[in-house]
C-alpha positions in Angstrom: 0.0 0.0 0.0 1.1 3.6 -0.8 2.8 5.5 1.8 -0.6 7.5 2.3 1.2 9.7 5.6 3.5 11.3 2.9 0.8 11.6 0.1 -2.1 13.7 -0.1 -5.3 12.4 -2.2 -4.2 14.9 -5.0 -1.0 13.8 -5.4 -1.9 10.2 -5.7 -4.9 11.1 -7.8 -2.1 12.8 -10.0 0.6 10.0 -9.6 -2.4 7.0 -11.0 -3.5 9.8 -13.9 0.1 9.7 -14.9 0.7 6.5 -14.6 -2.1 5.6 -16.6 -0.9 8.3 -19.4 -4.0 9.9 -19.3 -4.2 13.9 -19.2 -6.3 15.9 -17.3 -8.8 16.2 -20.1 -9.2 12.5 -20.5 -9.8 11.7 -16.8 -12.2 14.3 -16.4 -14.3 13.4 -19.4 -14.0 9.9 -18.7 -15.4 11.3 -14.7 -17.7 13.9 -16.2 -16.3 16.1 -14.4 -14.9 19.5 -15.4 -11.3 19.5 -15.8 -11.1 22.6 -13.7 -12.5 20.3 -10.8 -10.3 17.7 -11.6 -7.3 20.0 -11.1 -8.4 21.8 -8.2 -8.9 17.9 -6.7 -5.1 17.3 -7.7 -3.7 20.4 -6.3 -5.5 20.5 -3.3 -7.6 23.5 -3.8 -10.6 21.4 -3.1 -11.1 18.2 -1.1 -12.7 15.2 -3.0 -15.5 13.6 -1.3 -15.4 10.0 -0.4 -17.8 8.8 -3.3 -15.7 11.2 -5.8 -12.7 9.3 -4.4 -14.1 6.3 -5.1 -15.6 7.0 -8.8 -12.0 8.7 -9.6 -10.2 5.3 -8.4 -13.0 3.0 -10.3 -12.3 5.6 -14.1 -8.7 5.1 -13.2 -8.7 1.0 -13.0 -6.6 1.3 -9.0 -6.7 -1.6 -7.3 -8.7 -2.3 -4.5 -5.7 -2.6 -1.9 -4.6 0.9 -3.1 -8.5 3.0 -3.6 -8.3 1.9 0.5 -5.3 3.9 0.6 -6.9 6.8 -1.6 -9.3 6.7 1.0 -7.6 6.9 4.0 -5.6 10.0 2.3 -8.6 11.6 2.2 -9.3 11.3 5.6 -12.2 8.6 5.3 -12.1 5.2 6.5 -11.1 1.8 3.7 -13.9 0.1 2.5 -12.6 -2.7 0.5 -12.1 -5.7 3.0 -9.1 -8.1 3.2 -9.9 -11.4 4.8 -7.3 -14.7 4.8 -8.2 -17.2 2.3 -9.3 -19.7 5.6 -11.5 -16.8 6.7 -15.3 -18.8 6.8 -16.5 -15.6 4.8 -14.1 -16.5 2.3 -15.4 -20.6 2.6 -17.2 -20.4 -0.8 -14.7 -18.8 -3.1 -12.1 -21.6 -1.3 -14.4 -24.1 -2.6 -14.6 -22.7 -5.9 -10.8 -22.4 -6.2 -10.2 -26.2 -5.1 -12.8 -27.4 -7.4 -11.5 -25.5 -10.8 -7.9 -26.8 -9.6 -9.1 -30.4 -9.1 -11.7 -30.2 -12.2 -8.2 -29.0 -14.8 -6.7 -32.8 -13.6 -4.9 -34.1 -15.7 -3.5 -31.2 -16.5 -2.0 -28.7 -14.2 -3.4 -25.9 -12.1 -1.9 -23.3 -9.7 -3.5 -20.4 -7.6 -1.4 -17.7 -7.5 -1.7 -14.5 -5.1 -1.0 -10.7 -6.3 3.1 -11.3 -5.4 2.9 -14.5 -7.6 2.9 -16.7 -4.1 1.7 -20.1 -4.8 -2.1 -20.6 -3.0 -3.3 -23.8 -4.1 -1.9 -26.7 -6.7 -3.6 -29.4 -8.4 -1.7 -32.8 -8.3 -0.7 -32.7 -11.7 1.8 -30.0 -10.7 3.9 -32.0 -8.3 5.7 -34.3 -11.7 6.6 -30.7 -13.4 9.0 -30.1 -10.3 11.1 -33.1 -10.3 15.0 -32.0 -9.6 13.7 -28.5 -7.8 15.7 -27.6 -5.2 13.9 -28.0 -2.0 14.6 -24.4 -0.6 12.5 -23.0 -3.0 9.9 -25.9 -2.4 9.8 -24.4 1.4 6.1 -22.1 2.0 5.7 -19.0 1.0 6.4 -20.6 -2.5 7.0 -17.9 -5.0 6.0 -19.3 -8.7 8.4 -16.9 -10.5 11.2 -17.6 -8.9 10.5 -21.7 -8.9 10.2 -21.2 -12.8 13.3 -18.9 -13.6 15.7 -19.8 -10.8 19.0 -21.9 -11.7 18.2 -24.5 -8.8 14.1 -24.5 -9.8 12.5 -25.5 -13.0 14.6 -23.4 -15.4 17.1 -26.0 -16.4 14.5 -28.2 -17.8 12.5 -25.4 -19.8 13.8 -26.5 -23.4 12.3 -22.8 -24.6 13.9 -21.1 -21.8 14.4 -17.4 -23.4 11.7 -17.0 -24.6 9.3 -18.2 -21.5 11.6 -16.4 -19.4 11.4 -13.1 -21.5 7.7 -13.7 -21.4 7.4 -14.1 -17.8 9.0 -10.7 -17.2 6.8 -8.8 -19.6 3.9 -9.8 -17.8 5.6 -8.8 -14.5 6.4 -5.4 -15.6 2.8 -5.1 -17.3 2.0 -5.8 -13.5 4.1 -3.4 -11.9 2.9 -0.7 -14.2 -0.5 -1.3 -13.2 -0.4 -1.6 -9.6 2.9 -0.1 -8.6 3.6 -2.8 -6.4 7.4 -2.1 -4.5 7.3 -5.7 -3.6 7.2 -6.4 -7.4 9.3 -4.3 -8.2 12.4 -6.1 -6.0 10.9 -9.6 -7.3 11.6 -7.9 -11.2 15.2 -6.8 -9.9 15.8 -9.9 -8.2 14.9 -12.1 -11.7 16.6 -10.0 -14.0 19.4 -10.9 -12.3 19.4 -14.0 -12.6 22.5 -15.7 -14.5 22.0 -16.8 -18.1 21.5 -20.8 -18.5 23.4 -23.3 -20.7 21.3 -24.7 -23.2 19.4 -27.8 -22.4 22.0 -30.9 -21.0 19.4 -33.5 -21.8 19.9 -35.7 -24.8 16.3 -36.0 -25.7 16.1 -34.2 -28.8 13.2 -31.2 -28.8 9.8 -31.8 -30.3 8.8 -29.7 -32.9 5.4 -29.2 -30.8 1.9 -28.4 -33.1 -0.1 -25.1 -33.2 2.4 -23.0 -30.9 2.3 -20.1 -33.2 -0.6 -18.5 -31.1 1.2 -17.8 -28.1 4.3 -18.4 -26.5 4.3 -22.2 -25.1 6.1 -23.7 -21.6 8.3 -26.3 -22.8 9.5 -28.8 -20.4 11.6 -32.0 -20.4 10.5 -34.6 -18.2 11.3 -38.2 -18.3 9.3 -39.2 -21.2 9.7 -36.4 -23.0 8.7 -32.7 -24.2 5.8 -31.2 -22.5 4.1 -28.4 -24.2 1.8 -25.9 -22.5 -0.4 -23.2 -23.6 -1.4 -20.9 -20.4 -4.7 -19.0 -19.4 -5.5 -17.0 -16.3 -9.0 -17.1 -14.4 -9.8 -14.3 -12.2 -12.8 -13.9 -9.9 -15.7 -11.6 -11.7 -16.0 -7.9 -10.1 -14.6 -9.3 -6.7 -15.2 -6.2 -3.4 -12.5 -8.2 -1.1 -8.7 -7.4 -1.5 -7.8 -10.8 -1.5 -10.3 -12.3 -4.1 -9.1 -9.5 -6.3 -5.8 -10.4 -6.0 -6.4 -13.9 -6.8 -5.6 -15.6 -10.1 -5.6 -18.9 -11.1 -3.2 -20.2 -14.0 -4.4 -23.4 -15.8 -1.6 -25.3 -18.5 -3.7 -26.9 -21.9 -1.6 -29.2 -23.6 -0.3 -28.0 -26.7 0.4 -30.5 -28.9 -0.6 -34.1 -29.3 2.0 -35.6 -27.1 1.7 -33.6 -24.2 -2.3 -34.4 -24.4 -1.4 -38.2 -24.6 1.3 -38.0 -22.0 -0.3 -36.5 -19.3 -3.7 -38.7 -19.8 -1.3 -41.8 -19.8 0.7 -40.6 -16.6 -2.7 -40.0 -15.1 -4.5 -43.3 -16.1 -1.1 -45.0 -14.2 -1.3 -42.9 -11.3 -4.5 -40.8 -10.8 -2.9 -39.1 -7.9 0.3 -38.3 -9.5 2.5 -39.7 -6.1 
């Protein structure tokens, strides 16, 4: 959350407007509000109410964690609520969560948290991080960093450039939108990371089918190349912080053999121990 002691409402009003590259003109219009108000709201000249607060933040796209800390600037009290996934008022959006995850099998699922922090997996996961070292297997469990460090999955990404340069992009599209600091450092802290040698195992790559449409995960496993085509799954106009923070990322197969692999894997071993 923004540092709202050292912030006034304007200047954060000001600081989102910039960072979503809109002008005065087209925040106001999109408010239907003068520009002259807008101003005076940015500057200080007049204090926002809290429902203006509120509609500014909603034209704007802020995030729920951070229109709380609008609010507070303002001098009114948050709204938005943020509850621990175990929280009972939380019991049936956990149920919903477990039963997408269990309902992807054989094919694997992962809820992820705004900081990337692994949630909840589905058991078709566990195979994908064979050779992981177990320090980044210890809770909290951040998926980024399993993916692209040396010691986590990235040796076995037969694609890993690309994935990893794919990765980032979508963490900096992240960072831009909700000027998370915590982000930020995780960006830093991958960047950094040292560039791998290519692929030491002797399986030769699959030329994988239909992987023109988006960038694939490719990973080497025992019997082979898997191929993955990604999606995210987001709760629908969510008014708790940590539903809105939520996502769920489900891997497709993307070619015939990872389709046939991971059905055959899962008709040997339904619970993938």
């Amino acid at each position: 959350m923004a540092n709202v002691q050292s912030h006034s409402v304007g200047n954060l009003l000001r600081e989102w407007r910039t960072r979503r590259r809109m002008s005065q003109l087209d925040l106001a219009v999109e408010a239907e509000i003068s520009t002259r108000h807008l101003s005076f709201l940015e500057t200080g000249r007049s204090s926002p109410s809290r429902e203006m607060v509120l509609h500014l933040a909603e034209q704007l796209e802020i995030p729920l964690r951070e229109r709380n800390a609008l609010l507070i600037s303002a001098g009114y009290a948050p709204v938005f609520k943020e509850r621990p996934l175990g929280d009972p008022a939380l019991r049936a959006a956990r149920k919903t969560i477990d039963l997408v995850l269990a309902g992807h099998e054989p094919y694997p699922a992962l809820a992820i948290d705004r900081h990337w922090t692994l949630v909840a997996s589905n058991k078709a996961v566990p195979p994908l991080l064979a050779g992981v070292d177990r320090l980044l297997l210890e809770p909290p469990v951040n998926v980024l960093r399993l993916s692209l460090h040396p010691k986590g999955i990235a040796p076995r990404i037969v694609n890993l450039p690309e994935w990893r340069a794919h990765l980032l992009a979508r963490l900096r599209r992240q960072i831009e939108v909700s000027a998370d600091p915590i982000l930020e450092k995780l960006f830093s802290e991958l960047s950094d990371y040292p560039a791998l040698q290519k692929s030491v195992s002797s399986k030769p790559v699959i030329n994988h089918d239909d992987t023109d449409v988006a960038v694939p995960l490719q990973v080497m496993i025992e019997e082979g190349v898997l191929s993955f085509i990604s999606t995210t799954t987001v709760f629908g106009t969510p008014v708790e912080i940590t539903l809105s923070e939520l996502a769920i990322e489900s891997f497709f197969p993307a070619d015939s053999f990872t389709l046939e692999t991971l059905n055959a894997l899962y008709r040997k071993a339904p619970s993938f121990a």
